[in-house]
C-alpha positions in Angstrom: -13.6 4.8 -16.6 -12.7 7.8 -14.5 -12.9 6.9 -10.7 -11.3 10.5 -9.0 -11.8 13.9 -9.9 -9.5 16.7 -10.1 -8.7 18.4 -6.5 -10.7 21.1 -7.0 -13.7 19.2 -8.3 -13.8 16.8 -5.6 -16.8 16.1 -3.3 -16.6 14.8 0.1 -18.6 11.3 -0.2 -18.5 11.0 3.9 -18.9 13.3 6.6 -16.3 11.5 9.1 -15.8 12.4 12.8 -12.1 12.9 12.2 -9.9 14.8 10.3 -8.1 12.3 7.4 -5.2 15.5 7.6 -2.8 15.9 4.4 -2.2 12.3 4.2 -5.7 11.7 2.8 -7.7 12.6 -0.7 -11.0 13.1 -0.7 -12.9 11.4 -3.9 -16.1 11.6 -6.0 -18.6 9.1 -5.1 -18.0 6.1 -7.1 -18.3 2.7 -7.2 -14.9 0.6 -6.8 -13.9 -0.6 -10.3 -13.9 -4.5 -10.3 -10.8 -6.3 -11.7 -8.7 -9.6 -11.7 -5.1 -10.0 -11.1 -3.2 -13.1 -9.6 -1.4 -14.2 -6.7 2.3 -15.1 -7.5 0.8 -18.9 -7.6 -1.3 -18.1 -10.3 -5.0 -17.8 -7.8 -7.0 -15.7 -9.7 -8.7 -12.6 -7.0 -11.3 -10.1 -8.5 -12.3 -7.5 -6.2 -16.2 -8.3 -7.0 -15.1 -11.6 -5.0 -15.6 -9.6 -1.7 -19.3 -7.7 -2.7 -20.6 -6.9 0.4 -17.6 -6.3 2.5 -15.2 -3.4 3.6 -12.2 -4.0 1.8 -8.7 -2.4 1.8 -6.7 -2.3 -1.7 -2.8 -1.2 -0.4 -1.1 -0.3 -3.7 2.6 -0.6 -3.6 5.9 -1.8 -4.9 9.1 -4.0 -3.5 11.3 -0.8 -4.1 9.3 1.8 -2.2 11.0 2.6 0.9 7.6 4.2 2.3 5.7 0.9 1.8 7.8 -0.9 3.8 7.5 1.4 6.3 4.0 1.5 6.6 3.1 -2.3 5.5 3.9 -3.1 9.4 1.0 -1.0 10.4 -1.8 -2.5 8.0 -0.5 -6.0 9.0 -1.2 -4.4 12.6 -4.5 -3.3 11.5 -5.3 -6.4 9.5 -4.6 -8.9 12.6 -6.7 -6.4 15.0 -9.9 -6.8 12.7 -9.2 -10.1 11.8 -12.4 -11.1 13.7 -14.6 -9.5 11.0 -15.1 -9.6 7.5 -12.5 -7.5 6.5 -10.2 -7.8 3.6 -6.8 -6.6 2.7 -5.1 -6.8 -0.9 -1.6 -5.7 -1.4 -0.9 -5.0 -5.6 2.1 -4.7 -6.4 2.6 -2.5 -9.3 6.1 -1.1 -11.4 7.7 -3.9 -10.2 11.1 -5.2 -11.7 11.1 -8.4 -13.9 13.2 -10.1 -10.9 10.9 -9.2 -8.0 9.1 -11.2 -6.0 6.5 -9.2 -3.6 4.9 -12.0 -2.2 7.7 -12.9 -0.8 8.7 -9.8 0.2 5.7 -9.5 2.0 6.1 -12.9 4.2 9.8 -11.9 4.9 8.6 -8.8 6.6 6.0 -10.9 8.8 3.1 -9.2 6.6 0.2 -11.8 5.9 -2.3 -10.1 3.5 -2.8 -11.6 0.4 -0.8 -10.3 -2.6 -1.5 -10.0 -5.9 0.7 -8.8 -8.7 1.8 -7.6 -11.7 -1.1 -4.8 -10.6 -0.1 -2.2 -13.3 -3.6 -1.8 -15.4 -5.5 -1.8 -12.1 -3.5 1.0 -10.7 -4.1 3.0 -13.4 -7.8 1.4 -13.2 -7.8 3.4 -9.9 -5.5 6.2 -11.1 -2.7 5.5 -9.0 0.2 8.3 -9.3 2.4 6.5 -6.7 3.4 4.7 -3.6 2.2 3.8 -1.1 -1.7 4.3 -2.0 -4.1 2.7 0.0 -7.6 2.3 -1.2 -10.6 1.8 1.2 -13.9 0.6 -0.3 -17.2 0.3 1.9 -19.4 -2.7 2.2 -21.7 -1.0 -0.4 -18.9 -1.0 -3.1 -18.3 2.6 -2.3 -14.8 4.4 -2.1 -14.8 6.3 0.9 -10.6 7.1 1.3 -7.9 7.2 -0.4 -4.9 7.4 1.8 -1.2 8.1 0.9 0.4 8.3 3.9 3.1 6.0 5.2 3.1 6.5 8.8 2.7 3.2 10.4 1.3 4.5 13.4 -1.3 7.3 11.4 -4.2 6.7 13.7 -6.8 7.8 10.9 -6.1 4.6 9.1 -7.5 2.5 12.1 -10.4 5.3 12.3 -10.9 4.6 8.6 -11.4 1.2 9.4 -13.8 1.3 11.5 -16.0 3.6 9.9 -15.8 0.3 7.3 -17.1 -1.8 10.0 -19.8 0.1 11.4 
């Protein structure tokens, strides 16, 4: 199933009030593929689990020094809309036998659930590297596709909120 379009064949599914700048890709309206992967204890998560609510899938390995960089801002984001319905999901993904990135997560003080071993639903998604963060509307919809690391990128909060409108 092919979720995103080439660059020049790309629709805008949203007409935002901001600008999502270079860190951002624009995508075809689609439907979020569903999929299952496990947490590190073995807790079986499939995105259709959260039908009906904005959720965040943040692609990215133990390796990448641009995840860890901006894994402190989505925990930021995550604990400001932890009021709502929200939901985060960090997959891991080209990850070496030895690594643990659930762990690696909790070390950094970063709470969303993990899951791993996420290789078939990056490519699912089309994934070409790290960090890339996924946001899916209430309706199933992907409406962003960010690959920016920048902590502090204030479109990813504006992103966000469009989610919970």
């Amino acid at each position: 199933m092919k979720i995103f379009g080439s660059i020049s064949g790309m629709l805008i599914l949203l007409i935002m009030s901001f600008n999502f700048a270079h860190a951002a890709t624009q995508v075809n309206e689609s439907f979020a593929a569903n999929f299952t992967l496990s947490t590190a204890g073995g807790e079986q998560i499939s995105l259709s689990d959260y039908a009906g609510k904005p959720v965040v899938l943040h692609f990215w390995a133990t390796w990448c020094p641009y995840c860890k960089k901006l894994q402190p801002g989505l925990e930021k984001l995550r604990n400001k809309y932890q009021h709502t319905d929200l939901q985060m999901l960090a997959i891991s993904f080209k990850e070496d036998n030895d690594a643990n990135p659930t762990q690696s997560l909790l070390d950094r003080g970063v709470g969303m659930k993990s899951l791993v071993k996420g290789d078939k639903v990056a490519k699912l998604y089309e994934v070409q590297g790290t960090p890339t963060t996924v946001f899916i509307a209430r309706n199933g919809h992907i409406v962003w596709i960010s690959h920016t690391a920048d902590p502090n990128d204030e479109n990813l909060d504006k992103a966000l909120q469009y989610l919970l409108e």
